[in-house]
HTML snippet that shows the backbone in 3Dmol.js (N, CA, C, O; Angstrom):
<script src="https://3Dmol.org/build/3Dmol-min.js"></script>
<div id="view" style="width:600px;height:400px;position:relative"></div>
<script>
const pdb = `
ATOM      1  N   UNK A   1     155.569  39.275  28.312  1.00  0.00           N
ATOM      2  CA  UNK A   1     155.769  37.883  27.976  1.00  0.00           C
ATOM      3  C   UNK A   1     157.247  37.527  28.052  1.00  0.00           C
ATOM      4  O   UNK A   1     157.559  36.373  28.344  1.00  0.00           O
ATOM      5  N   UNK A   2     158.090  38.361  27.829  1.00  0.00           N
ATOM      6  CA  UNK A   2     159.477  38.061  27.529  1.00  0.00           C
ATOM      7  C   UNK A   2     160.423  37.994  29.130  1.00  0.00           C
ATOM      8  O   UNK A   2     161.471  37.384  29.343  1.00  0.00           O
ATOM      9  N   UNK A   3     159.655  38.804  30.033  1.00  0.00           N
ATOM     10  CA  UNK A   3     160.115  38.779  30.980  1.00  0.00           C
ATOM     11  C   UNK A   3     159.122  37.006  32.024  1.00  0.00           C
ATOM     12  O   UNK A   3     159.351  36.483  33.115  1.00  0.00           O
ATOM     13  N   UNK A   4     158.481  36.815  31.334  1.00  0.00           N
ATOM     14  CA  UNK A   4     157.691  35.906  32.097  1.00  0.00           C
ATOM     15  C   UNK A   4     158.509  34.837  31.712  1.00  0.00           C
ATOM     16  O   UNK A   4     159.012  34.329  32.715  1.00  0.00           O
ATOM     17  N   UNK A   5     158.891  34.220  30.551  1.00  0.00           N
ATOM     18  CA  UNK A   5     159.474  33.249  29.650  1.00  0.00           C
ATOM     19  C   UNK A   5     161.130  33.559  30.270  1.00  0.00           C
ATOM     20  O   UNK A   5     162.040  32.825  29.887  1.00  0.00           O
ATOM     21  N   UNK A   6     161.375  34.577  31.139  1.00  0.00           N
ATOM     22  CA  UNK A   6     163.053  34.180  31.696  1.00  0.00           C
ATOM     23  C   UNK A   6     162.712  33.895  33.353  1.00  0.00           C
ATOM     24  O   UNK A   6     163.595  33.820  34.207  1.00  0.00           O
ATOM     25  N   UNK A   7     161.574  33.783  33.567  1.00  0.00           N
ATOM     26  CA  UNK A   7     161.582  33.332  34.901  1.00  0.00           C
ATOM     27  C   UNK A   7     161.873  31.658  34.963  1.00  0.00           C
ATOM     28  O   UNK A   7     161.187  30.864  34.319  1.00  0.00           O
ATOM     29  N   UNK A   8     162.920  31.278  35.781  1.00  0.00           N
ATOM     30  CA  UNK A   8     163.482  29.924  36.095  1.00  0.00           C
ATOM     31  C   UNK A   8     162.605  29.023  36.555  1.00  0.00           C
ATOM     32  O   UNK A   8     162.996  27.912  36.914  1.00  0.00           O
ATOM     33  N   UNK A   9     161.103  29.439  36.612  1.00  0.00           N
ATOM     34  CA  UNK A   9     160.647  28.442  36.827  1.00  0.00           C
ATOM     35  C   UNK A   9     159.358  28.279  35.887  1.00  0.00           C
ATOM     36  O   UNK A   9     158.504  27.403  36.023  1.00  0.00           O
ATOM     37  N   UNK A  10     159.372  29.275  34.914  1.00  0.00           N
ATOM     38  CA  UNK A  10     158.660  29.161  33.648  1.00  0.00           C
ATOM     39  C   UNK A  10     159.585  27.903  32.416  1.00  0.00           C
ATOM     40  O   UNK A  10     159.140  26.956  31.767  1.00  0.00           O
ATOM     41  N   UNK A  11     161.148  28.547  32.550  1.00  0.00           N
ATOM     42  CA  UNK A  11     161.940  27.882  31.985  1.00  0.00           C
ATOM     43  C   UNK A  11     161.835  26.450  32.122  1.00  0.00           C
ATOM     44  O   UNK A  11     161.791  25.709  31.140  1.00  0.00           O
ATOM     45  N   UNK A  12     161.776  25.855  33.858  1.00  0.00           N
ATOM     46  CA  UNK A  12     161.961  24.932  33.988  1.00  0.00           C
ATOM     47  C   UNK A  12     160.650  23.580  33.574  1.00  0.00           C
ATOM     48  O   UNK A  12     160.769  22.380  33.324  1.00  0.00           O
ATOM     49  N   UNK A  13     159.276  24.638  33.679  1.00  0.00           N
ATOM     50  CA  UNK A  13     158.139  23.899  32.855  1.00  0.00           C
ATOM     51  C   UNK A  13     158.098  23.749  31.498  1.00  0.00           C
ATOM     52  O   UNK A  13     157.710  22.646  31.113  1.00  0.00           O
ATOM     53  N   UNK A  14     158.360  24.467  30.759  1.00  0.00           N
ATOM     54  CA  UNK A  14     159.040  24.261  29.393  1.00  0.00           C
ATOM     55  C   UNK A  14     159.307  23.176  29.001  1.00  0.00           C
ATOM     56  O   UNK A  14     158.766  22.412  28.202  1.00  0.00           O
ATOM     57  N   UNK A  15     160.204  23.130  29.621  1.00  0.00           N
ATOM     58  CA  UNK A  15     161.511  21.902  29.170  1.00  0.00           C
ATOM     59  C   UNK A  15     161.051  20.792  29.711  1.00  0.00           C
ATOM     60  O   UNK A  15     161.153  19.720  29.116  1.00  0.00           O
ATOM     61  N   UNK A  16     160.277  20.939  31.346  1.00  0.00           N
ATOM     62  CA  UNK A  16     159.724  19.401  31.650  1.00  0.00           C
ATOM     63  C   UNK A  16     158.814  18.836  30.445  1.00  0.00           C
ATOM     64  O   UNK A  16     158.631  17.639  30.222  1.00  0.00           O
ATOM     65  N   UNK A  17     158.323  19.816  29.773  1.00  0.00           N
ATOM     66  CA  UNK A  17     157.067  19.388  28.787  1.00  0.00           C
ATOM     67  C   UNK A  17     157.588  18.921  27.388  1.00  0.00           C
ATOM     68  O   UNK A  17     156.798  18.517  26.535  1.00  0.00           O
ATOM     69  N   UNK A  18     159.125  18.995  27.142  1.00  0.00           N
ATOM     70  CA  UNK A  18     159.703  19.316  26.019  1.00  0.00           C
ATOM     71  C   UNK A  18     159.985  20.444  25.355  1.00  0.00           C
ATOM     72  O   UNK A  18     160.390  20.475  24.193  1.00  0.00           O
ATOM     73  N   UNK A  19     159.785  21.384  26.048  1.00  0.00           N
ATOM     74  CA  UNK A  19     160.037  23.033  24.902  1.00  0.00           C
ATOM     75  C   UNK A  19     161.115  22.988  25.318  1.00  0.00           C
ATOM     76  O   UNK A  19     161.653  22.276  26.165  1.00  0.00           O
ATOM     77  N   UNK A  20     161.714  24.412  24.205  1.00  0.00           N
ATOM     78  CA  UNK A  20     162.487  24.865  24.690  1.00  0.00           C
ATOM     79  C   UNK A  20     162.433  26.501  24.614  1.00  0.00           C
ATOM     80  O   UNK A  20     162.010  27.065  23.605  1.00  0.00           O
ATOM     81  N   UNK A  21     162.762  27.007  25.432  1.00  0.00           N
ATOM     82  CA  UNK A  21     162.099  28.453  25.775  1.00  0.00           C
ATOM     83  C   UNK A  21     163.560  29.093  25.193  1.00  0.00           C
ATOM     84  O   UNK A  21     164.730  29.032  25.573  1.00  0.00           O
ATOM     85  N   UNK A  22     162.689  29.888  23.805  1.00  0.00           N
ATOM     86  CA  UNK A  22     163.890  31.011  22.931  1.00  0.00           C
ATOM     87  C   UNK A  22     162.908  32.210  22.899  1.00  0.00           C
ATOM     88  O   UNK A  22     162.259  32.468  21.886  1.00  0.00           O
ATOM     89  N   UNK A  23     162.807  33.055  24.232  1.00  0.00           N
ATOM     90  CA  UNK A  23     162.187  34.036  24.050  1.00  0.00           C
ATOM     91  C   UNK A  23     162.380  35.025  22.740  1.00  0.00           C
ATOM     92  O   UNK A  23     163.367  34.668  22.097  1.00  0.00           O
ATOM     93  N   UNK A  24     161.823  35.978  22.265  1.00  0.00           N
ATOM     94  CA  UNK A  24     162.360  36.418  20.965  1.00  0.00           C
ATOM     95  C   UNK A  24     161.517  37.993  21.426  1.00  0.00           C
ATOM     96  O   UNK A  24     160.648  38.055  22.295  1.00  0.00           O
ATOM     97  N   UNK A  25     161.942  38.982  20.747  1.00  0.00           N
ATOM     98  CA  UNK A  25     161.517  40.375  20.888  1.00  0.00           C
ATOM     99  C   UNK A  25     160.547  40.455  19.544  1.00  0.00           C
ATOM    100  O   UNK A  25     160.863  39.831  18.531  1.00  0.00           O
ATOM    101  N   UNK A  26     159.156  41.393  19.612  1.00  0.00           N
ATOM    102  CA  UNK A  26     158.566  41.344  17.833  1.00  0.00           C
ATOM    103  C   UNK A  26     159.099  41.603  17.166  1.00  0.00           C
ATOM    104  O   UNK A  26     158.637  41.088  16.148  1.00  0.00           O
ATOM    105  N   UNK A  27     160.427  42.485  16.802  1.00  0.00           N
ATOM    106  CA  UNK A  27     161.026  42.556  15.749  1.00  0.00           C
ATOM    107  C   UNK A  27     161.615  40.875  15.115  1.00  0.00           C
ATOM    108  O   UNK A  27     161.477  40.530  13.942  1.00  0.00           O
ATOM    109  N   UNK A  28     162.230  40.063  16.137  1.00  0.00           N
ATOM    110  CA  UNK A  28     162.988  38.800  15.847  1.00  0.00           C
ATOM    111  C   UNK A  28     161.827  37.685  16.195  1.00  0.00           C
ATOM    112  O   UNK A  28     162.059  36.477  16.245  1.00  0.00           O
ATOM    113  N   UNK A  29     160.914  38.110  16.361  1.00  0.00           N
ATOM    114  CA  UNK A  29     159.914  36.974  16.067  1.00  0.00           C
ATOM    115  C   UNK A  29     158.825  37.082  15.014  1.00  0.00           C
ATOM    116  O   UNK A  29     158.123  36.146  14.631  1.00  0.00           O
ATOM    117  N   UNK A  30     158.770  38.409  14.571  1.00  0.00           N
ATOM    118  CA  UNK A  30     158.446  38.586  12.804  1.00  0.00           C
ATOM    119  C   UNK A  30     159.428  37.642  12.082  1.00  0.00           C
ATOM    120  O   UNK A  30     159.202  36.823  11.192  1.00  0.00           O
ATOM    121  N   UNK A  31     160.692  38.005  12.761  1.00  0.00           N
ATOM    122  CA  UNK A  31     161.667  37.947  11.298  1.00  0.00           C
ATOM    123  C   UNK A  31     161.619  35.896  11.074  1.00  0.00           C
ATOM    124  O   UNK A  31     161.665  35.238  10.034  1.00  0.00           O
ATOM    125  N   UNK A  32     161.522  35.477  12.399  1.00  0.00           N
ATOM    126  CA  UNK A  32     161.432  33.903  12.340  1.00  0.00           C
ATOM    127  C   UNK A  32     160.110  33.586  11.686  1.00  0.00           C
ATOM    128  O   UNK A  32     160.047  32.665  10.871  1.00  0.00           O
ATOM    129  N   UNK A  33     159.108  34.266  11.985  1.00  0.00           N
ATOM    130  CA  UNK A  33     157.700  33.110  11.397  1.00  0.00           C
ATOM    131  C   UNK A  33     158.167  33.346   9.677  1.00  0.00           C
ATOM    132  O   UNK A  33     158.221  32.441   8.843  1.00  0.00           O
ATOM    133  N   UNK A  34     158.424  34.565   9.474  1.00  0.00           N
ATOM    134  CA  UNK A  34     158.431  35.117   7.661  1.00  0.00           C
ATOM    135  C   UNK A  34     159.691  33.532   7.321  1.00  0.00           C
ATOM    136  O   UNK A  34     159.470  32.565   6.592  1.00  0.00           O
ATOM    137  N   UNK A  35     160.325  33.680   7.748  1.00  0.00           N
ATOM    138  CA  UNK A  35     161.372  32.744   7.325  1.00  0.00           C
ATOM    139  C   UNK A  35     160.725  31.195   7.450  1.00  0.00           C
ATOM    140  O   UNK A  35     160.693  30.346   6.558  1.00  0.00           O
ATOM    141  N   UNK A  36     160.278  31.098   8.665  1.00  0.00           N
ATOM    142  CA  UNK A  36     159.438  29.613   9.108  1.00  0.00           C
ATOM    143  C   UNK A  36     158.453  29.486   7.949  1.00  0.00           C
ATOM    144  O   UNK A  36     158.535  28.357   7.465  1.00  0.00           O
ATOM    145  N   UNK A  37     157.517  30.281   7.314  1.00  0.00           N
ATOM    146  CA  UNK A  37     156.698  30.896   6.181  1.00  0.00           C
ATOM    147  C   UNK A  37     157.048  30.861   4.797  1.00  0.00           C
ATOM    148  O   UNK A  37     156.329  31.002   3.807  1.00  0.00           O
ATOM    149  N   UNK A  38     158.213  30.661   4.889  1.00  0.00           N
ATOM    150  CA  UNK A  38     159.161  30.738   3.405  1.00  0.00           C
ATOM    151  C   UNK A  38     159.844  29.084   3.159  1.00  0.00           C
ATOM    152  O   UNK A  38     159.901  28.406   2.132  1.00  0.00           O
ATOM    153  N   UNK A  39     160.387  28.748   4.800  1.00  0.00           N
ATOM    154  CA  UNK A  39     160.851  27.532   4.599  1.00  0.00           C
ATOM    155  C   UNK A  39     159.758  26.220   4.545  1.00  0.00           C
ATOM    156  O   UNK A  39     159.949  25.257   3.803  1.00  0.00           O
ATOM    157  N   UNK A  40     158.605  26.340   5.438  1.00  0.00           N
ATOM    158  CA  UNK A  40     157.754  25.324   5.175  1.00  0.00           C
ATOM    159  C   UNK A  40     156.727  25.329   4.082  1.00  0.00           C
ATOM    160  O   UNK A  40     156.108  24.317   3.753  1.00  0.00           O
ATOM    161  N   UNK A  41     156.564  26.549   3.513  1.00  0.00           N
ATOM    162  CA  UNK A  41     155.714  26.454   2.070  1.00  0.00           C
ATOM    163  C   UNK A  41     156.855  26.021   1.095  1.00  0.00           C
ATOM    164  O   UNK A  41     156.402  25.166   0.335  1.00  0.00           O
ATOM    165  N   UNK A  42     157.820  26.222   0.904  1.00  0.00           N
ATOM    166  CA  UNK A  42     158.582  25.858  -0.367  1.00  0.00           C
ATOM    167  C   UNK A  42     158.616  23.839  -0.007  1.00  0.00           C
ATOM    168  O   UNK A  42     158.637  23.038  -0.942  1.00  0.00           O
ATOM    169  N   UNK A  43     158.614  23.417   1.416  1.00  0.00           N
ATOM    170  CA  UNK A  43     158.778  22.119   1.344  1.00  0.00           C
ATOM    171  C   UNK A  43     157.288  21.552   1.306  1.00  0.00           C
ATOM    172  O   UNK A  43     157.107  20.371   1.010  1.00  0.00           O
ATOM    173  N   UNK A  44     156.459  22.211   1.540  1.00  0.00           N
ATOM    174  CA  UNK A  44     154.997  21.728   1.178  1.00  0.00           C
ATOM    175  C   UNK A  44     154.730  21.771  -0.190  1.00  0.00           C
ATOM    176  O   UNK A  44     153.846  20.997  -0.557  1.00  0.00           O
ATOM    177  N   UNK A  45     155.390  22.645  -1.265  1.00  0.00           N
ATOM    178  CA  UNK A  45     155.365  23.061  -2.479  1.00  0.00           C
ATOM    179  C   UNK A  45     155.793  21.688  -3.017  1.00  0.00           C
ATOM    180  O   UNK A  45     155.139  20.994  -3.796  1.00  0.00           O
ATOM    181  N   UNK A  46     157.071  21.381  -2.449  1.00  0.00           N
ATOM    182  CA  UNK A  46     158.099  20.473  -3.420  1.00  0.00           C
ATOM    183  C   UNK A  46     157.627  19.298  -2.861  1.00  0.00           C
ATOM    184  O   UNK A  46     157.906  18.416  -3.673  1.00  0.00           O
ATOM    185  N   UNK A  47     157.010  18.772  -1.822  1.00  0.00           N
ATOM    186  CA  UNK A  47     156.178  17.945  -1.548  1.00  0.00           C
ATOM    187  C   UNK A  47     155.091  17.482  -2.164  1.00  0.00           C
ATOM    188  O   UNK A  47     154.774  16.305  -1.990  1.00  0.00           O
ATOM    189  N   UNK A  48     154.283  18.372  -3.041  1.00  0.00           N
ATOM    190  CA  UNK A  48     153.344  18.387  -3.386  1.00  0.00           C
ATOM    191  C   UNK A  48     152.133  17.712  -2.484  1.00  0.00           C
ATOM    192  O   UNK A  48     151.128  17.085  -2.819  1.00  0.00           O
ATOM    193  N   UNK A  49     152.743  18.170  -0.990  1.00  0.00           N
ATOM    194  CA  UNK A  49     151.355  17.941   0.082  1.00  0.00           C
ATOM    195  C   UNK A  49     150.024  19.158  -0.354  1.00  0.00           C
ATOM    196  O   UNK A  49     150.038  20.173  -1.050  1.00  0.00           O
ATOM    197  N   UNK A  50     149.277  18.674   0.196  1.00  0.00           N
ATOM    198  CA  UNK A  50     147.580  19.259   0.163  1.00  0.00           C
ATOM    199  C   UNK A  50     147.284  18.919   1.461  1.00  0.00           C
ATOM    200  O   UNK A  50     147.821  18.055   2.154  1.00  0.00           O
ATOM    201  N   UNK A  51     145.920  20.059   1.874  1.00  0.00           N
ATOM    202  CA  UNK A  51     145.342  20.150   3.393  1.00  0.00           C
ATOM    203  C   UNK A  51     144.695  18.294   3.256  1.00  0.00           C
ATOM    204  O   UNK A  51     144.564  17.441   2.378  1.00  0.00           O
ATOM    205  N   UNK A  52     144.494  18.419   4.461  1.00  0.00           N
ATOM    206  CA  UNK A  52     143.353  16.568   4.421  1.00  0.00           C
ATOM    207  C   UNK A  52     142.413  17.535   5.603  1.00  0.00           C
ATOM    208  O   UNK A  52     142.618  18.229   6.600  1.00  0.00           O
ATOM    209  N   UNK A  53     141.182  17.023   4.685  1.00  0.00           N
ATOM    210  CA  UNK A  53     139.572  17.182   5.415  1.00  0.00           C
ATOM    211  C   UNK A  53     138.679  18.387   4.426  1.00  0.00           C
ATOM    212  O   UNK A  53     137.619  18.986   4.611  1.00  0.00           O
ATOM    213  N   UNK A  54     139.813  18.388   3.180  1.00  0.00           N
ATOM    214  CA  UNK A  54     138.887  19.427   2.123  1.00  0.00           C
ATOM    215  C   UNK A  54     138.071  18.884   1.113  1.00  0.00           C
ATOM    216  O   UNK A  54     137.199  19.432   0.439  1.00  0.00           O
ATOM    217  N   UNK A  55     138.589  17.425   1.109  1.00  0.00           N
ATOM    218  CA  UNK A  55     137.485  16.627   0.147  1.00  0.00           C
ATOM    219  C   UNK A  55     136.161  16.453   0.058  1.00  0.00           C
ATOM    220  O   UNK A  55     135.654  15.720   0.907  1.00  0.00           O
ATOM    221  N   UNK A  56     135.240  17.103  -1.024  1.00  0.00           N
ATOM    222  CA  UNK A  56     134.096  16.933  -0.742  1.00  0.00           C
ATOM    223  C   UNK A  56     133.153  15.999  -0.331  1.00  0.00           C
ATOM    224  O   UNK A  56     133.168  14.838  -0.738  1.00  0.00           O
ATOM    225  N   UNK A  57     132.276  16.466   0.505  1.00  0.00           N
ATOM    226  CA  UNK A  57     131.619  15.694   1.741  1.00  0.00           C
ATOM    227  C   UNK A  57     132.646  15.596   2.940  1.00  0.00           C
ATOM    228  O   UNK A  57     132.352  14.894   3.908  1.00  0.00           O
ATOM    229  N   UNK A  58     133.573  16.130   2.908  1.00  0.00           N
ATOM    230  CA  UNK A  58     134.171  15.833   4.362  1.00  0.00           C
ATOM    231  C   UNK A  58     133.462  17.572   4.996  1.00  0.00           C
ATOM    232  O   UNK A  58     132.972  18.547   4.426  1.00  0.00           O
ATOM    233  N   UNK A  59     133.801  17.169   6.612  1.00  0.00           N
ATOM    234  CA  UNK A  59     133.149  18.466   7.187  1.00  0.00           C
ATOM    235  C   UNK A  59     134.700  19.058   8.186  1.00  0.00           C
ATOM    236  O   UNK A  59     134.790  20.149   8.750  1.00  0.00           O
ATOM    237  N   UNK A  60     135.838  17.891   8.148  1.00  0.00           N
ATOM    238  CA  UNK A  60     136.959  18.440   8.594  1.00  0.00           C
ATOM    239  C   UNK A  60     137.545  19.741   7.911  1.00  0.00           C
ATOM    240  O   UNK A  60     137.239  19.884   6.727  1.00  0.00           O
ATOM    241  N   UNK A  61     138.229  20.571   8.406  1.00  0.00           N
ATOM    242  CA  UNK A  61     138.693  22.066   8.106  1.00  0.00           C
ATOM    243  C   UNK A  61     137.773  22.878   6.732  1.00  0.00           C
ATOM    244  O   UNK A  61     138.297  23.773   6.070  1.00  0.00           O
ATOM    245  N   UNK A  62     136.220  22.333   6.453  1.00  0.00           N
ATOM    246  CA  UNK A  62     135.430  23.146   6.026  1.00  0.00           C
ATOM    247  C   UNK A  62     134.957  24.195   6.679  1.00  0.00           C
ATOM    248  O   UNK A  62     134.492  23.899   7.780  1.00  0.00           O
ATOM    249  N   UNK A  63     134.903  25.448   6.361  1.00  0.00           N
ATOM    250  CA  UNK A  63     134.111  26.574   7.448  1.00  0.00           C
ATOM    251  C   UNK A  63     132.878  26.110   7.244  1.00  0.00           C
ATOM    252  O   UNK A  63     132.248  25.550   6.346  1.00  0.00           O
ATOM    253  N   UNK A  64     132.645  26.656   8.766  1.00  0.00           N
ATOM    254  CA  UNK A  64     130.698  26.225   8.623  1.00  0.00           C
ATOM    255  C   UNK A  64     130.082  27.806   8.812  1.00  0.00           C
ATOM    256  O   UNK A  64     128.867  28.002   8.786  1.00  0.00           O
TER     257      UNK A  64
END
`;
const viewer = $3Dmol.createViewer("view");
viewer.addModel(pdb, "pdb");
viewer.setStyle({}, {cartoon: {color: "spectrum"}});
viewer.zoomTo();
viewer.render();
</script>
């Protein structure tokens, strides 16, 4: 994957689409989600957001 994501013309679809291509190795792409994991639950926390589609009678993000 890491070698696919530096090909110049993987790069260049990316970016037509809006990405931006920061390939990462598994060690440094553990270390980002744990952090991504830490930073968006503490602002969902202090948000006091909740999922939407768990209200009963809804059938959105219920398992079936």
């Amino acid at each position: 994957m890491l070698e696919v994501l530096e090909l110049p013309q993987v790069k260049q679809a990316l970016l037509d689409i809006g990405g931006l291509p920061s390939p990462l190795g598994p060690a440094a792409f553990k270390e980002y989600i744990a952090a991504e994991y830490t930073r968006w639950g503490t602002f969902i926390k202090e948000a006091g957001l909740k999922p939407t589609g768990t209200e009963a009678g809804s059938s959105i993000g219920t398992p079936r």
